[in-house]
C-alpha positions in Angstrom: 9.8 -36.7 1.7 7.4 -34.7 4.2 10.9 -32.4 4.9 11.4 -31.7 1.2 7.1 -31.1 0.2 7.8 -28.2 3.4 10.6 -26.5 1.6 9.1 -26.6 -1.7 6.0 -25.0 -0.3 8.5 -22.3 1.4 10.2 -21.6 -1.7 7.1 -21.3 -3.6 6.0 -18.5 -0.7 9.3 -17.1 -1.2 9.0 -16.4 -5.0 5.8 -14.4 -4.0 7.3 -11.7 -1.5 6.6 -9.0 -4.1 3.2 -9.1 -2.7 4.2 -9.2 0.7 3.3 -5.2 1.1 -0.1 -4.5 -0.4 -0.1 -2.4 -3.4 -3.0 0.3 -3.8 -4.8 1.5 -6.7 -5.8 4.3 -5.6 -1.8 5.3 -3.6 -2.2 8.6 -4.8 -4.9 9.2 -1.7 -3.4 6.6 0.3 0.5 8.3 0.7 1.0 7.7 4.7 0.6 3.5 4.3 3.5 3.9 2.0 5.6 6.7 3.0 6.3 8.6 6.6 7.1 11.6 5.2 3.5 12.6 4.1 2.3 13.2 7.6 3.5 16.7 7.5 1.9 17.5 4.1 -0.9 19.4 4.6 -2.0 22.6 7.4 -4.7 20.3 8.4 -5.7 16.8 10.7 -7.1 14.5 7.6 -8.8 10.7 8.3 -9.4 8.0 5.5 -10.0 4.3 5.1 -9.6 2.0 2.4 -11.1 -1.2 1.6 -9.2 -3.3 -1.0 -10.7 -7.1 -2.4 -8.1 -8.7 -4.8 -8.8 -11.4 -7.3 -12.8 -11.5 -6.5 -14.1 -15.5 -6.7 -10.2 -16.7 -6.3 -10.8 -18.9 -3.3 -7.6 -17.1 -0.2 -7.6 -14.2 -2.6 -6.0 -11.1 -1.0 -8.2 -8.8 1.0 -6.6 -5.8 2.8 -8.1 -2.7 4.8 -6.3 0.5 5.9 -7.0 3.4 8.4 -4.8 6.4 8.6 -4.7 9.4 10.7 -2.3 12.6 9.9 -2.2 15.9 11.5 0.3 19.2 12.3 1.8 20.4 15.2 4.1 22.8 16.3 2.9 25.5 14.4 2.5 23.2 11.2 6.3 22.4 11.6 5.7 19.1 11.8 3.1 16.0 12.0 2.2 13.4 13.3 0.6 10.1 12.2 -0.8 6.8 12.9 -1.3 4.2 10.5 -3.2 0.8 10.8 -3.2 -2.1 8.0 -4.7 -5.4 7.6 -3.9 -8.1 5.2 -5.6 -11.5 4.8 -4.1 -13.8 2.0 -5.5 -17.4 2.8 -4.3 -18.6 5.9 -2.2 -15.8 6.6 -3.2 -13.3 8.4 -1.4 -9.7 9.3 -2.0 -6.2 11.3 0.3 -3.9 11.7 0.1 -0.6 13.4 2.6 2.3 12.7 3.3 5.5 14.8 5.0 8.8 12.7 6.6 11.6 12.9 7.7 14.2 10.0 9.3 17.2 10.5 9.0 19.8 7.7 11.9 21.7 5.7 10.7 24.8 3.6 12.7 24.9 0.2 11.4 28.0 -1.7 7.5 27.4 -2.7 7.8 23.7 -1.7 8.2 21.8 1.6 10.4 18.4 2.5 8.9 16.4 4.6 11.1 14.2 6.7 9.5 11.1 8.3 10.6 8.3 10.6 7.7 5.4 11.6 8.1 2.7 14.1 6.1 -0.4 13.6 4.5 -3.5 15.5 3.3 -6.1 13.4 1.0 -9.2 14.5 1.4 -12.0 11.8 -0.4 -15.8 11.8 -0.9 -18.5 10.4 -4.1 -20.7 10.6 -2.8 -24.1 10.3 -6.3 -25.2 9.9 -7.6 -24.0 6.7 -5.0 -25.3 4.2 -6.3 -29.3 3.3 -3.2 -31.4 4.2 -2.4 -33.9 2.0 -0.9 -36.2 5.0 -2.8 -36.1 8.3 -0.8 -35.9 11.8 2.2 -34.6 10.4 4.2 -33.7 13.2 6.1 -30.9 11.6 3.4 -28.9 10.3 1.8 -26.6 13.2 -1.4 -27.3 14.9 -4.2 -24.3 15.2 -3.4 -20.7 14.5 0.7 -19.6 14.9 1.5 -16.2 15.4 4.2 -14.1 15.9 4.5 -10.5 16.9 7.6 -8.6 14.5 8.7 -4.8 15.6 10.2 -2.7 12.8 10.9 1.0 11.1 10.9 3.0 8.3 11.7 6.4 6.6 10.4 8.7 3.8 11.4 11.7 2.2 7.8 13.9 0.5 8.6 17.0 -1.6 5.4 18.9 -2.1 4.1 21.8 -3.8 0.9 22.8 -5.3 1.7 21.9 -8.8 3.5 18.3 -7.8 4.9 15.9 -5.0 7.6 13.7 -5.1 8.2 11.0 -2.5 11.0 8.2 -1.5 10.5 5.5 0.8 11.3 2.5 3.2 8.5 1.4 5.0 10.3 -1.8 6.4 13.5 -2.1 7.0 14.3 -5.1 9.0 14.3 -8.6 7.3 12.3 -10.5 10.1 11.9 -14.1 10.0 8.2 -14.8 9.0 8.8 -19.3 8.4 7.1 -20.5 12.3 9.8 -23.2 11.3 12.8 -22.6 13.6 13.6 -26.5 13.8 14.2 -26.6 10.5 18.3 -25.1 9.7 18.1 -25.2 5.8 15.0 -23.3 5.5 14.9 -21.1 8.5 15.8 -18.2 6.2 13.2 -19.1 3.2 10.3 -16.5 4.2 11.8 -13.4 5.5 10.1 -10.0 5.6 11.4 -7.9 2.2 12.8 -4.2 2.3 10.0 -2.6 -0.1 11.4 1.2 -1.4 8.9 3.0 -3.0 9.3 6.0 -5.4 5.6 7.8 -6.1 5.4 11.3 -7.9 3.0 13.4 -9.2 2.2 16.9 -10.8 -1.1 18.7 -11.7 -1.4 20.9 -15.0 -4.4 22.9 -16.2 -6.2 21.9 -19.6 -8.8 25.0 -19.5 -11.0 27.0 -16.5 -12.7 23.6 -15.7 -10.5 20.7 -16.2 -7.6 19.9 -14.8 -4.8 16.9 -16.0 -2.9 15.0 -12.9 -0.8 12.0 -13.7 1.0 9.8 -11.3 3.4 7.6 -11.0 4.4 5.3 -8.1 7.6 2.7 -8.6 8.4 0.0 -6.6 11.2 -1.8 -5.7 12.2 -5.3 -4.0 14.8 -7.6 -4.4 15.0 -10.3 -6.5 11.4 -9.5 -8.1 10.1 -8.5 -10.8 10.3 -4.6 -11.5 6.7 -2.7 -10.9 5.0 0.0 -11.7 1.9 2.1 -12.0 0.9 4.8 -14.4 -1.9 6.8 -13.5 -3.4 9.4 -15.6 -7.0 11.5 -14.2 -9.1 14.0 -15.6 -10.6 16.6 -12.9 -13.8 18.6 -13.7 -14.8 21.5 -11.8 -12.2 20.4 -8.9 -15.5 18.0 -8.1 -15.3 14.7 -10.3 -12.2 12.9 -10.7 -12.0 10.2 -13.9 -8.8 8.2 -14.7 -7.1 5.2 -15.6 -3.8 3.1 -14.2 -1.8 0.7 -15.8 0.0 -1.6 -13.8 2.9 -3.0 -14.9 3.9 -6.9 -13.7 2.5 -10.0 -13.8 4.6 -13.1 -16.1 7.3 -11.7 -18.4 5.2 -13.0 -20.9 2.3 -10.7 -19.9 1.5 -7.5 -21.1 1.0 -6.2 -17.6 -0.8 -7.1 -14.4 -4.0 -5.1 -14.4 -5.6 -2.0 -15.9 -7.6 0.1 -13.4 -10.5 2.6 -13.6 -10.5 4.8 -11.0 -13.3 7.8 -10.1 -13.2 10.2 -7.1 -16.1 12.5 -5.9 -15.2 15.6 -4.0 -18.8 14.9 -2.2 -18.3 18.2 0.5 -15.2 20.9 1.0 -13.9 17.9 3.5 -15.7 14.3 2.1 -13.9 12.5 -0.7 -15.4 9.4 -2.0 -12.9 7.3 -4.5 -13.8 3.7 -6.2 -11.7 1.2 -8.7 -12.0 -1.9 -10.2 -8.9 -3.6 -11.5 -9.0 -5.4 -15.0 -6.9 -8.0 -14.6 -4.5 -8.8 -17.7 -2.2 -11.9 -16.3 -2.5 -14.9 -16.4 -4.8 -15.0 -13.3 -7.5 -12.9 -15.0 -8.8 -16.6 -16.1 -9.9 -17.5 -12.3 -11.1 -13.9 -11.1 -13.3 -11.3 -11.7 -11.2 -8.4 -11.2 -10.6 -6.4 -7.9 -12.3 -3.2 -6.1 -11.3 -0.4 -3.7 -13.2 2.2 -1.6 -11.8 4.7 -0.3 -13.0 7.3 2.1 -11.2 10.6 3.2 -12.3 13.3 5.3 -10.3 16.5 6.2 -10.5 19.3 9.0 -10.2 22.6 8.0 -11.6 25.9 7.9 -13.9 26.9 4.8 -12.5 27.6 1.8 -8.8 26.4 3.3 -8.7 22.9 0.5 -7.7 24.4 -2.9 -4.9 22.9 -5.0 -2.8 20.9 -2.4 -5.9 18.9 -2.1 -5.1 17.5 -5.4 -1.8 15.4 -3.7 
């Protein structure tokens, strides 16, 4: 019986691997997490951070934090990049850092980045905070179990001024993420899932002042549900950015997974300050209060260097 409650939990963990890359509201300012090919996207070194808390009062509610670091070389032929993410969903708990390199393609008045990342990835599992509804069950870990899991990806960025377009693998190995070798039948269960990721985005001019940029970033795994988020902004005076997602998801008997406001302040030439709040709209909204990002992102670069590229 104890066998059979240990695959059901595994197959219940399985049915979530859509959330087994964290999904950003604000992705538009967060491109390198998803997609190697960014690092070669701007003439400049750029930092930012991002603090993301899912599901707020949902007891193991997702909280995830990322760090990224771009910059050219070689005569702004190509980049380089180094990207660091946390995720904590209850007991689990998961770092991974990411080394990049893009080398950029000119094609008329826009540029192709080409990126390749390799990947090392700490994952565990802290035995002790789920509440067992057996004690001393021998087949259930004791303390925290962890396991260290190498991989790679690849991205293709297509920028311009006036729009991007980017396609991407972050993870391409499948590796085995169950801590339950000893078990045959399930050993197989909770496997890493190839995430692709298709994001795009232009920029048009409403008048001398405000500017209209929508986005779009798809995502793909197997055997999930099909995701997406639309993202629409206002930007006034290249300063104050105001816009809305909707996020598409959830129960097929949803009408989507979240609606998200999102508002940016260009606070220097370099300093960009961003902050959403999700309004959840599955079923889930009922034992949550919605989610919140901030993001921070600074860039190096000589004054008056950041005009419309700045928008991507």
């Amino acid at each position: 019986m104890r066998h059979y409650l240990i695959i059901l939990l595994l197959g219940v963990a399985g049915l979530l691997q859509a959330q087994q890359d964290v999904q950003y509201t604000q992705f538009m300012f967060n491109k390198l997490a998803l997609n190697p090919g960014y690092a070669v996207s701007t003439d400049y070194p750029c930092i930012s951070c991002l603090h993301r808390s899912q599901w707020l009062g949902l007891e193991g509610a997702p909280t995830s934090q990322s760090f990224n670091i771009r910059f050219p070389m070689y005569e702004r032929k190509a980049g380089f990049g180094l990207s660091i993410n946390h995720d904590n969903i209850g007991p689990t708990d998961s770092w991974s850092l990411s080394g990049i390199y893009a080398y950029r393609f000119p094609m008329g008045k826009s540029n192709l980045g080409v990126g390749l990342q390799g990947t090392i990835r700490s994952y565990s599992v802290d035995w002790s905070e789920p509440e067992a509804l057996q004690s001393g069950d021998g087949i259930i870990p004791m303390g925290i179990t962890r396991r260290m899991l190498p991989n790679f990806g690849v991205g293709l960025y297509l920028s311009s001024p006036k729009y991007y377009v980017g396609l991407s693998v972050p993870h391409i190995l499948n590796n085995d993420l169950s801590f339950f070798d000893s078990i045959n039948s399930v050993s197989d269960f909770n496997n890493e899932q190839m995430h692709a990721f298709l994001m795009a985005g232009m920029v048009f001019e409403v008048n001398k002042n405000i500017d209209f940029k929508p986005a779009l970033l798809m995502k793909y795994t197997q055997n999930t549900p099909f995701d997406m988020d639309i993202h629409g902004s206002l930007i006034f005076y290249d300063k104050v950015w105001a816009g809305l997602t909707y996020r598409l998801g959830g129960l097929h008997d949803s009408v989507g997974e979240s609606l998200d406001a999102v508002v940016q302040l260009q606070i220097t030439q370099g300093l960009r300050l961003g902050i959403a709040y999700d309004f959840t709209l599955s079923r889930v909204r009922t034992v949550n209060s919605g989610t919140y990002e901030v993001m921070l992102d600074y860039c190096f670069s000589k004054k008056g260097a950041l005009t419309n590229p700045r928008f991507f």
